[in-house]
C-alpha positions as CSV (number, residue, x, y, z in Angstrom):
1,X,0.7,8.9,-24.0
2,X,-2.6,10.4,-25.0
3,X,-5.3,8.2,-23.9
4,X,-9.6,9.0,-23.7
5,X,-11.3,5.8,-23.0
6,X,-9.7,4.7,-19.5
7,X,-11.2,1.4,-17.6
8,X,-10.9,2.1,-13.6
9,X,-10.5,-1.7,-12.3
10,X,-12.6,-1.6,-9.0
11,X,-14.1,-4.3,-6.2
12,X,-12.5,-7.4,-7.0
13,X,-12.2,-10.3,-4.8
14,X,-9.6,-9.5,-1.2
15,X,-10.9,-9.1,1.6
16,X,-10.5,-4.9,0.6
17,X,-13.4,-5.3,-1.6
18,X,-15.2,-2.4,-0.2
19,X,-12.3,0.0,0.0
20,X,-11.9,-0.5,-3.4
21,X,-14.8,0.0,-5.1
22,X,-15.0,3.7,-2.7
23,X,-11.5,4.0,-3.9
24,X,-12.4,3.3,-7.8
25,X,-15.5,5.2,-7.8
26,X,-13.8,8.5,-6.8
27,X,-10.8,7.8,-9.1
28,X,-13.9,7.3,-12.0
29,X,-15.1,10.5,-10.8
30,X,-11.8,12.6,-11.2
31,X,-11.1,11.3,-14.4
32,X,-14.6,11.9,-15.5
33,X,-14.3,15.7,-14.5
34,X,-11.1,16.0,-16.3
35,X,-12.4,15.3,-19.8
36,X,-12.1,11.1,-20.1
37,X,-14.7,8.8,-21.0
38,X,-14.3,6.3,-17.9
39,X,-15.9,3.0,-17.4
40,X,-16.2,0.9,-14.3
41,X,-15.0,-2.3,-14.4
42,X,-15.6,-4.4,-11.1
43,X,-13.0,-7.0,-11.5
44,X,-13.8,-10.8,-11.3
45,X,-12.9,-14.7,-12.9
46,X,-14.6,-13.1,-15.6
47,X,-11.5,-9.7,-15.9
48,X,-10.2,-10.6,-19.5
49,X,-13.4,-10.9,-21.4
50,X,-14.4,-7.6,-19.5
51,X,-11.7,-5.6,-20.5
52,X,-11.9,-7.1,-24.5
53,X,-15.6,-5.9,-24.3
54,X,-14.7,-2.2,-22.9
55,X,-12.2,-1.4,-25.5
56,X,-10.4,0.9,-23.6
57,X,-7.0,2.8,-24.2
58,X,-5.8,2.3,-20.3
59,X,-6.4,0.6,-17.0
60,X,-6.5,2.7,-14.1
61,X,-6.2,0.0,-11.4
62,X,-8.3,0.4,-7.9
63,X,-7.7,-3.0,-7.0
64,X,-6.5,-3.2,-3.0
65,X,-5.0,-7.0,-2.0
66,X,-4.7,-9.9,-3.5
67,X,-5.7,-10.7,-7.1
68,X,-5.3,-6.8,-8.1
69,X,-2.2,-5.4,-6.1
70,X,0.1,-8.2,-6.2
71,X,0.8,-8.7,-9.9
72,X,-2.1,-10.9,-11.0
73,X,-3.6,-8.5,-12.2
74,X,-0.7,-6.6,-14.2
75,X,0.0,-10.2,-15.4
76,X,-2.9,-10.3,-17.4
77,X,-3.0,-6.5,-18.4
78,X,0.8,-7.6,-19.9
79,X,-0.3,-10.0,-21.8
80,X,-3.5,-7.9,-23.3
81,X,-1.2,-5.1,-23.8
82,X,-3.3,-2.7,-22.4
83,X,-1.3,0.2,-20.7
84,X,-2.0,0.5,-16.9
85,X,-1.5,2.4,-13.9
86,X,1.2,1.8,-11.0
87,X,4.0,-0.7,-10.6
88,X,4.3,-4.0,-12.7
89,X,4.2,-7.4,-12.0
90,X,7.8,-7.7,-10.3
91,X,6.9,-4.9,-8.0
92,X,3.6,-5.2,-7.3
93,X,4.2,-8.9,-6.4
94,X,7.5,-8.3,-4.2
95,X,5.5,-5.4,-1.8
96,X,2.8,-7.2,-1.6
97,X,4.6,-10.1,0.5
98,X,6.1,-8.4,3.7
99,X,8.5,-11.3,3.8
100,X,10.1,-10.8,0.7
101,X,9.8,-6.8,0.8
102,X,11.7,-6.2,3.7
103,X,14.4,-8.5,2.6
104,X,15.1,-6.9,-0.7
105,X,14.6,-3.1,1.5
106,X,17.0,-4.5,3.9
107,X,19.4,-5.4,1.1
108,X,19.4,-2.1,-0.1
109,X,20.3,-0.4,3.3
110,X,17.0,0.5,4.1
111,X,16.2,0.3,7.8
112,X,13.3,-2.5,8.7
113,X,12.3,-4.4,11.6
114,X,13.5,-7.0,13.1
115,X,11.1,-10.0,12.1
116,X,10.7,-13.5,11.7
117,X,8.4,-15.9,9.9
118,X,7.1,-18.3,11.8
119,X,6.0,-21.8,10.5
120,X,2.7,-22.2,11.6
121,X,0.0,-22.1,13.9
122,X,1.8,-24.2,15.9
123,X,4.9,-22.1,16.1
124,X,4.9,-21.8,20.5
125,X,7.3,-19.6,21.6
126,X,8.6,-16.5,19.6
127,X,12.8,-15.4,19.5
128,X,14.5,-14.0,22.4
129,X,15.7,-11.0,20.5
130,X,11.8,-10.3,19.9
131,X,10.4,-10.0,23.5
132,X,6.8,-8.6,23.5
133,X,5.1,-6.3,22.5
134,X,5.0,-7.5,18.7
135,X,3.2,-7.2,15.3
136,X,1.6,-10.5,13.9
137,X,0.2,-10.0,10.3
138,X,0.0,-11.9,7.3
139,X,2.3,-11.5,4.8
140,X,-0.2,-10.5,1.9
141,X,-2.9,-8.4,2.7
142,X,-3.7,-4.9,3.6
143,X,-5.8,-2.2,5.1
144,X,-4.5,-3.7,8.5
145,X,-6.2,-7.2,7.4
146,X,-5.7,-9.8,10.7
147,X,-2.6,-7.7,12.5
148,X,-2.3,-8.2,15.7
149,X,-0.4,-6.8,18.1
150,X,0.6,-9.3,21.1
151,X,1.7,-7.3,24.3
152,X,0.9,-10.5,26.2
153,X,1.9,-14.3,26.0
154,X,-1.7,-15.2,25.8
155,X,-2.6,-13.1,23.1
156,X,0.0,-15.4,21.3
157,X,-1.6,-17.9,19.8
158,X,-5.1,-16.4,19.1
159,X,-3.0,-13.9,16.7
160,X,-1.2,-16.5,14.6
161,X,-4.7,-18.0,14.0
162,X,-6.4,-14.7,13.1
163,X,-3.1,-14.5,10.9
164,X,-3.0,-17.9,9.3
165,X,-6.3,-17.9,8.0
166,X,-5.8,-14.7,6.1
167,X,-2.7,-16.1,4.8
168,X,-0.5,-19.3,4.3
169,X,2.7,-17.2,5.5
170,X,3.0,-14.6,8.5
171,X,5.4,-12.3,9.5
172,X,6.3,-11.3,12.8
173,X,7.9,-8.0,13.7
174,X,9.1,-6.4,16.7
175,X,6.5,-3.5,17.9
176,X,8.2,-0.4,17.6
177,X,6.6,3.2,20.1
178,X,6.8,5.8,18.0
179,X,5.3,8.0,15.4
180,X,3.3,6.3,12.3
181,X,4.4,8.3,8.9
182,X,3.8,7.7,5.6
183,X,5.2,9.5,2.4
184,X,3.9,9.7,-0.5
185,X,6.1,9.3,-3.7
186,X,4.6,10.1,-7.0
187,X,7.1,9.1,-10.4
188,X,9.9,8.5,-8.2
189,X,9.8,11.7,-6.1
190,X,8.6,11.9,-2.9
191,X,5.6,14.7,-2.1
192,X,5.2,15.0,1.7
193,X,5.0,13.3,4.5
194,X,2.0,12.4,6.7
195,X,1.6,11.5,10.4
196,X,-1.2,9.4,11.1
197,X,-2.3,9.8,14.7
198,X,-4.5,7.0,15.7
199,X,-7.3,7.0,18.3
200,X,-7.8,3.5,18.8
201,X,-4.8,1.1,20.1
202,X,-3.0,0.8,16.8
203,X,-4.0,2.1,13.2
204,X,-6.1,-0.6,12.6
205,X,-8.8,-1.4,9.4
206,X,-11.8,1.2,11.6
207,X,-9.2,3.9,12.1
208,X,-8.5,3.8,8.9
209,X,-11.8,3.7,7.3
210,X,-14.4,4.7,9.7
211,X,-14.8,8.7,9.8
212,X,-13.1,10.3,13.2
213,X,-11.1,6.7,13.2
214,X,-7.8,8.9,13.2
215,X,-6.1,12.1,13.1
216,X,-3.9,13.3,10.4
217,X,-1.2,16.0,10.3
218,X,-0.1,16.9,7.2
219,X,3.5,17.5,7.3
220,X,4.1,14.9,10.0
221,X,5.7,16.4,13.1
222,X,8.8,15.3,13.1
223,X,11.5,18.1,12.7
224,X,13.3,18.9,9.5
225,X,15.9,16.1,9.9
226,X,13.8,13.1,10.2
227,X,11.5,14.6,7.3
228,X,14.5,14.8,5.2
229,X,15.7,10.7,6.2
230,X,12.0,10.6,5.7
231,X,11.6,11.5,2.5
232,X,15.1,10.0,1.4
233,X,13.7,6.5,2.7
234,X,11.2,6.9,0.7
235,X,12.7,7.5,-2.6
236,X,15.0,4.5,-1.7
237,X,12.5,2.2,-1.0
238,X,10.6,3.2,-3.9
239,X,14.0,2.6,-6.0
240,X,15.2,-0.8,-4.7
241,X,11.5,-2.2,-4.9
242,X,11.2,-0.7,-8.9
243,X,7.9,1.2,-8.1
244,X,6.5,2.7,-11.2
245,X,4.0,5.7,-11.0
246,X,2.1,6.9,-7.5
247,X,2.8,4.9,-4.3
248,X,3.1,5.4,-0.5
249,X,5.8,4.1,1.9
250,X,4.9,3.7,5.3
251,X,7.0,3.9,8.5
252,X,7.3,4.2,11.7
253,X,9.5,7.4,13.8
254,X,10.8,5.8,17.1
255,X,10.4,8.1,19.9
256,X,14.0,8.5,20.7
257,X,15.6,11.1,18.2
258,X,18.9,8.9,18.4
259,X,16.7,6.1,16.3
260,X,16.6,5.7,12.7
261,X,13.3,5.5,11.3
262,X,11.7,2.2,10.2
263,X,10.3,1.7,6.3
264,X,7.2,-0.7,7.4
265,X,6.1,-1.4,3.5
266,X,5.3,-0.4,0.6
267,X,1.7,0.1,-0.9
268,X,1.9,-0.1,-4.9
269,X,-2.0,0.6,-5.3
270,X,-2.7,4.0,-2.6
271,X,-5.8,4.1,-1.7
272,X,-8.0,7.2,-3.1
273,X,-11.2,7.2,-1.1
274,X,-12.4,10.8,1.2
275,X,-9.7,9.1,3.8
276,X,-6.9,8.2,1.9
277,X,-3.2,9.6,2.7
278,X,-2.0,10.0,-1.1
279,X,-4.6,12.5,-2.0
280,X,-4.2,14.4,1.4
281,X,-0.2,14.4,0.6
282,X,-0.7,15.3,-2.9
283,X,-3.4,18.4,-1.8
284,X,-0.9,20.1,0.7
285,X,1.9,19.7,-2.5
286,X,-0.5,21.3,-4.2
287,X,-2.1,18.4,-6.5
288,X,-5.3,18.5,-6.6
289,X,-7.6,14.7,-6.7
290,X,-8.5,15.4,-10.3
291,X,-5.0,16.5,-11.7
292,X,-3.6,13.5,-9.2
293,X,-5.6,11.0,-10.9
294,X,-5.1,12.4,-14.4
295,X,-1.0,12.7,-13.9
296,X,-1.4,9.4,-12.5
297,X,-3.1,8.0,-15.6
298,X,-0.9,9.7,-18.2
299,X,1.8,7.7,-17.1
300,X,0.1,4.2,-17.8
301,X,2.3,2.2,-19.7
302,X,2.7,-1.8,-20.4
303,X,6.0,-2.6,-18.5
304,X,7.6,-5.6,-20.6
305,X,8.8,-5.0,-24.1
306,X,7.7,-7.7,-26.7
């Protein structure tokens, strides 16, 4: 569809407020240098009457967490019908929760975790089949948003709080040693794959964000048969969750060879700041960040037919 006037939803009101308005500004920026007329639209209570007074063709969405990557958003943009960027509201809701997402991967044969929900701060004494180390998070945010990993029985209960008041539901996974990947999958195909190579304890919200936070190799070193199951995961992730346009599935390479790889989640709204693994991916395909964003934005669409 030929659009010219594009709104890039940015900021918003999760707790990645800050990632997304770096990630927005630099989408607003690409598209700018490729010939649109962009505005920036930092989205609040105030979203619908916003977008009514921009009168614009599309919605490029920049939106990281809650209220912006977890179908809110694409909610209203359905009811406006005002084309936009990414999954809709079935997808981006389901990936957003970890609980439900790696129920639906796991009924679609794609390998996860094994996790648990637990009901509460309260909740004492994890499963047997989950001895420690494991991953606390909650079950709707990003950017590494109150994980914890517990490698001690102490550490317990201080990470089901930090958890819990991010969130009303948690998930609890067991901690798998290996290499962190993530592919990126663009329409429905998959472009690369990317090894992120942390230098703090896990990949956490600074080694993700802060400059000299990690290391990242671009293709991930992992031989050409786990970068095939790699990039097959990917697709099939992408497929049983019913992505739409650009995403990124992350997962985790267990250091024995004899170990299937692990799909960790699925992030519907890639980040696109200086640090962000879709754009890296995309470069060594051979995308550039302007032709990214404006490929990315000529596949807008409303998803529900009226």
């Amino acid at each position: 569809m030929d659009f010219h006037r594009i709104g890039v939803l940015l900021g918003g009101l999760s707790a990645e407020r800050e990632v997304s308005l770096r990630s927005g500004r630099a989408v607003a920026e690409g598209l700018a240098r490729s010939g649109f007329e962009v505005v920036e639209i930092d989205a609040g209570r105030d979203l619908a009457a916003k977008l009514h007074c921009a009168r614009v063709d599309a919605v490029y969405i920049a939106l990281h967490g809650r209220m912006g990557e977890d179908g809110t958003v694409q909610g209203l943009l359905e009811v406006m019908g005002l084309p936009y960027t990414g999954s809709g509201v079935l997808a981006s809701a389901l990936c957003m929760d970890k609980i439900v997402a790696r129920n639906v991967l796991a009924a679609h044969g794609v390998p996860v975790a094994p996790g648990w929900s637990p009901k509460g701060e309260d909740d004492d004494v994890a499963p047997q089949e989950l001895s420690l180390p494991v991953v606390v998070k909650p079950s709707d945010e990003g950017s590494s948003v109150g994980v914890t990993i517990v490698r001690e029985p102490a550490h317990w209960k201080p990470a089901l709080t930090l958890a819990f008041g991010c969130s009303r539901r948690v998930i609890v996974e067991k901690f798998i040693e290996g290499t962190e990947l993530t592919v990126a999958v663009l329409d429905g195909e998959p472009l690369g794959t990317l090894e992120i190579e942390p230098h703090a304890a896990f990949y956490d919200y600074d080694a993700k964000y802060a400059p000299g936070g990690s290391t990242h190799h671009v293709p991930a070193r992992i031989g050409e048969a786990r970068t095939a199951r790699a990039l097959e995961l990917a697709q099939k992730a992408f497929a049983a969750a019913c992505c739409k346009g650009a995403a990124r599935v992350d997962m985790i390479a267990p250091r024995s060879e004899s170990e299937d790889l692990v799909v960790l989640e699925i992030n519907t709204v890639p980040g696109m700041t200086q640090r962000s693994l879709l754009p890296e991916i995309a470069a060594a395909a051979g995308l550039g960040f302007d032709e990214l964003v404006t490929r990315i934005v000529r596949c807008a669409s409303t998803k529900t037919r009226v």
